[in-house]
N, C-alpha and C positions, 0 to 999 in steps of 0.2 A: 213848480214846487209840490210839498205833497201838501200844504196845510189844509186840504179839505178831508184827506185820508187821517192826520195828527187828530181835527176837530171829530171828526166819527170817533175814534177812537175813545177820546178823551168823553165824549157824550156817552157812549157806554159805559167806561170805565166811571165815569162820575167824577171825576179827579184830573185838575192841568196837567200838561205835561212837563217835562221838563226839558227843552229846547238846547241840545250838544252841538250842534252845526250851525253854521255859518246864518248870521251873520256872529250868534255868540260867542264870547269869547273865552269858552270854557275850553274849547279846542287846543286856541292858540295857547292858554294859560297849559294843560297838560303835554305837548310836545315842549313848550319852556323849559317845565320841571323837569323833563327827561333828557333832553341836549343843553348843551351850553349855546343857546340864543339871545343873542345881543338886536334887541328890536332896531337901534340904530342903524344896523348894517343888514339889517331886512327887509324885503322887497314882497308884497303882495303881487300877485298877476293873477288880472281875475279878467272876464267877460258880463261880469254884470254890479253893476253901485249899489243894490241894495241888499247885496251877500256879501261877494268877494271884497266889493271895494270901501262899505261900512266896516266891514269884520278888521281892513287892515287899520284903519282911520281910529276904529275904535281901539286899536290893541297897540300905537300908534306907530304904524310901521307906514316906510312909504308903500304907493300905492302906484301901480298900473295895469291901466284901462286896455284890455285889445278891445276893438272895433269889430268885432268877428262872432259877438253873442245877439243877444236882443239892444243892447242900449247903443242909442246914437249920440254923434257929436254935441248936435244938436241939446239934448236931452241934458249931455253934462253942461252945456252952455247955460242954458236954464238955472239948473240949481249952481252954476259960478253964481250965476247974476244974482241970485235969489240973496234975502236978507236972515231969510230962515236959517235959524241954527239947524236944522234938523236936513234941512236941504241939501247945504252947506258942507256935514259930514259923508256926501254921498261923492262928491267931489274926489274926482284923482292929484295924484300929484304929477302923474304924465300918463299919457295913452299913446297907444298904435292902433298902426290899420290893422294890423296882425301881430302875432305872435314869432313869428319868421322875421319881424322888422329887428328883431331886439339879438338875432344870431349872431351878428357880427362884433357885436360888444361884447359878447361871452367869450368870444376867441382871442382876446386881446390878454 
Protein backbone atom coordinates (compact mmCIF):
# COMPACT_ATOMS: atom_id res chain seq x y z
CA UNK A 1 0.00 0.00 0.00
CA UNK A 2 1.26 3.49 0.00
CA UNK A 3 0.26 4.55 3.65
CA UNK A 4 3.79 5.33 4.53
CA UNK A 5 3.95 7.76 1.38
CA UNK A 6 -0.25 9.12 2.53
CA UNK A 7 1.63 9.53 6.43
CA UNK A 8 4.88 11.74 4.85
CA UNK A 9 2.52 13.47 3.16
CA UNK A 10 0.09 14.33 5.59
CA UNK A 11 3.26 15.18 8.14
CA UNK A 12 4.25 17.95 5.86
CA UNK A 13 1.06 19.04 4.95
CA UNK A 14 0.10 19.20 8.68
CA UNK A 15 -3.55 18.07 7.72
CA UNK A 16 -5.34 14.14 7.53
CA UNK A 17 -5.99 13.03 4.49
CA UNK A 18 -8.85 12.10 3.10
CA UNK A 19 -8.89 8.35 2.12
CA UNK A 20 -10.92 7.69 -1.73
CA UNK A 21 -9.79 4.06 -2.32
CA UNK A 22 -10.48 1.01 -1.13
CA UNK A 23 -11.28 -0.12 1.49
CA UNK A 24 -13.57 3.28 1.65
CA UNK A 25 -16.50 3.52 0.50
CA UNK A 26 -16.56 6.78 -1.23
CA UNK A 27 -15.57 4.95 -4.50
CA UNK A 28 -18.21 2.55 -4.40
CA UNK A 29 -20.87 5.48 -3.30
CA UNK A 30 -19.63 7.66 -6.71
CA UNK A 31 -19.73 4.96 -9.47
CA UNK A 32 -23.51 4.25 -7.67
CA UNK A 33 -24.43 7.74 -8.19
CA UNK A 34 -23.29 7.52 -11.74
CA UNK A 35 -24.73 4.04 -13.05
CA UNK A 36 -27.87 2.34 -12.03
CA UNK A 37 -26.04 -0.25 -9.31
CA UNK A 38 -28.21 -2.53 -7.64
CA UNK A 39 -25.56 -3.74 -4.74
CA UNK A 40 -27.93 -6.93 -4.55
CA UNK A 41 -26.87 -8.21 -7.83
CA UNK A 42 -23.12 -7.05 -7.14
CA UNK A 43 -20.23 -8.97 -6.85
CA UNK A 44 -16.86 -7.67 -5.44
CA UNK A 45 -13.58 -9.77 -6.69
CA UNK A 46 -10.67 -8.84 -4.98
CA UNK A 47 -7.26 -10.59 -3.90
CA UNK A 48 -7.09 -9.23 -0.62
CA UNK A 49 -9.72 -8.89 2.78
CA UNK A 50 -8.65 -5.85 4.08
CA UNK A 51 -9.22 -3.74 0.77
CA UNK A 52 -11.05 -5.48 -1.78
CA UNK A 53 -12.96 -7.73 0.30
CA UNK A 54 -13.82 -4.92 3.56
CA UNK A 55 -14.76 -2.34 0.79
CA UNK A 56 -17.41 -5.12 -0.65
CA UNK A 57 -18.77 -6.11 2.93
CA UNK A 58 -18.87 -2.71 3.81
CA UNK A 59 -20.82 -1.38 0.85
CA UNK A 60 -22.73 -4.73 1.27
CA UNK A 61 -22.17 -6.31 -1.94
CA UNK A 62 -21.22 -10.06 -2.08
CA UNK A 63 -17.92 -10.76 -1.90
CA UNK A 64 -15.08 -13.01 -3.68
CA UNK A 65 -11.89 -14.06 -2.49
CA UNK A 66 -9.13 -15.18 -5.46
CA UNK A 67 -6.47 -17.14 -3.73
CA UNK A 68 -3.83 -15.57 -6.11
CA UNK A 69 -2.92 -12.19 -3.97
CA UNK A 70 -1.20 -12.16 -0.56
CA UNK A 71 -4.17 -13.66 1.74
CA UNK A 72 -4.40 -17.24 2.46
CA UNK A 73 -7.14 -19.95 3.01
CA UNK A 74 -5.96 -20.28 6.07
CA UNK A 75 -5.94 -16.49 6.99
CA UNK A 76 -9.89 -16.26 6.02
CA UNK A 77 -10.29 -19.38 8.34
CA UNK A 78 -9.03 -17.51 11.20
CA UNK A 79 -11.16 -14.48 10.96
CA UNK A 80 -14.54 -17.21 10.07
CA UNK A 81 -13.64 -18.53 13.39
CA UNK A 82 -12.84 -15.32 15.14
CA UNK A 83 -15.70 -13.65 17.47
CA UNK A 84 -14.55 -10.25 16.36
CA UNK A 85 -16.73 -8.01 14.71
CA UNK A 86 -14.09 -6.32 12.95
CA UNK A 87 -12.58 -9.73 11.90
CA UNK A 88 -15.58 -10.97 10.94
CA UNK A 89 -16.17 -8.11 8.17
CA UNK A 90 -12.97 -9.20 6.47
CA UNK A 91 -14.67 -12.56 5.61
CA UNK A 92 -15.63 -13.47 1.95
CA UNK A 93 -18.85 -14.69 0.88
CA UNK A 94 -16.98 -17.28 -1.58
CA UNK A 95 -13.29 -17.49 -2.77
CA UNK A 96 -11.22 -19.25 -5.60
CA UNK A 97 -8.04 -20.56 -6.28
CA UNK A 98 -7.93 -17.99 -9.15
CA UNK A 99 -9.54 -15.88 -11.03
CA UNK A 100 -9.73 -18.28 -14.24
CA UNK A 101 -11.92 -20.70 -11.71
CA UNK A 102 -14.93 -18.27 -12.07
CA UNK A 103 -14.75 -18.25 -16.37
CA UNK A 104 -17.05 -20.68 -16.76
CA UNK A 105 -19.96 -19.31 -15.04
CA UNK A 106 -19.75 -16.15 -16.97
CA UNK A 107 -20.45 -18.11 -20.16
CA UNK A 108 -23.51 -19.50 -19.15
Amino acid sequence: GTGCLVKAVETAAEREAFIVGKPNRYMFDCVASEFDIDPARTIMVGDRLDTDILMGNTCGLTTLLTLTGVTTLEEVKGHEESDCPARQSLVPDYYVDSIADILPALQD
